[in-house]
C-alpha positions in Angstrom: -5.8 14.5 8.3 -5.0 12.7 11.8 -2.6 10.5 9.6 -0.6 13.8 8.1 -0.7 15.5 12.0 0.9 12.3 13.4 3.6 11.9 10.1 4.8 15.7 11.3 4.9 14.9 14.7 7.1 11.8 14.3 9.3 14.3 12.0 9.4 16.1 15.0 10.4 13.8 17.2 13.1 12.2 14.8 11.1 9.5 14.0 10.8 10.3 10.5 13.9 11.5 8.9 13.3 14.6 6.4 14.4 12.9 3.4 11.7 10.0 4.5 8.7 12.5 5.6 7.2 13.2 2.2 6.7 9.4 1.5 5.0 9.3 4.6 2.8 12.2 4.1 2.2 10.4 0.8 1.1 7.2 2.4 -0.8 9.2 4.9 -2.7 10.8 2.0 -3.2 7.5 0.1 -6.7 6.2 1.6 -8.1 9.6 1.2 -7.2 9.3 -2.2 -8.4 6.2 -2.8 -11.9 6.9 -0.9 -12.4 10.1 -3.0 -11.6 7.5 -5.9 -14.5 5.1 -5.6 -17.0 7.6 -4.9 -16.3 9.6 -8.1 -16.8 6.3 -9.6 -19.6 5.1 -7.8 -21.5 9.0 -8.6 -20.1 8.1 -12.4 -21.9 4.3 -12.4 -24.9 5.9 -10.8 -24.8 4.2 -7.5 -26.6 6.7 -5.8 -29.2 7.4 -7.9 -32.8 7.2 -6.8 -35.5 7.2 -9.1 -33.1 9.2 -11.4 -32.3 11.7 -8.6 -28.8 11.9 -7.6 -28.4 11.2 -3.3 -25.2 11.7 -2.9 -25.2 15.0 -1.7 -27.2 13.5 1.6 -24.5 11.4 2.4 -23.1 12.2 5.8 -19.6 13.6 6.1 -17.6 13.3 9.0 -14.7 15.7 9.4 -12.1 14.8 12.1 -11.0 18.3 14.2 
C-alpha cells in the first residue's frame, strides 16, 4: 500500500494530474494483484501441499505500516 500512499502524495503535490491519478493507483495496485494471482494458483495446483496437508496458512505475511 506504500505504492497507493506515494500515488496520493504526488497528486498532492501536482505531480499527478487528477484525470491521471486513477491509472496510477491502478498501476500501484497491479503487483498486488498479480501476487494474489499466483498464489491462488499455486494453492489451486497444490504447491503447498505436504503430505496432503495444505501449508499455506504458515506462510509468513509481512504487512508494511
Amino acid at each position: 500500500m506504500a505504492q497507493a500512499y506515494l500515488a496520493l502524495l504526488a497528486h498532492e503535490r501536482r505531480q499527478v494530474r487528477s484525470d491521471e491519478l486513477s491509472e496510477v493507483l491502478e498501476l500501484a495496485d497491479a503487483p498486488r494483484l498479480w501476487a494474489l494471482s499466483q498464489l491462488e494458483e499455486a494453492e489451486v495446483i497444490g504447491l503447498f501441499e505436504i503430505g496432503g496437508q495444505n501449508v499455506s496458512d504458515m506462510l509468513p505475511i509481512f504487512r508494511i505500516k
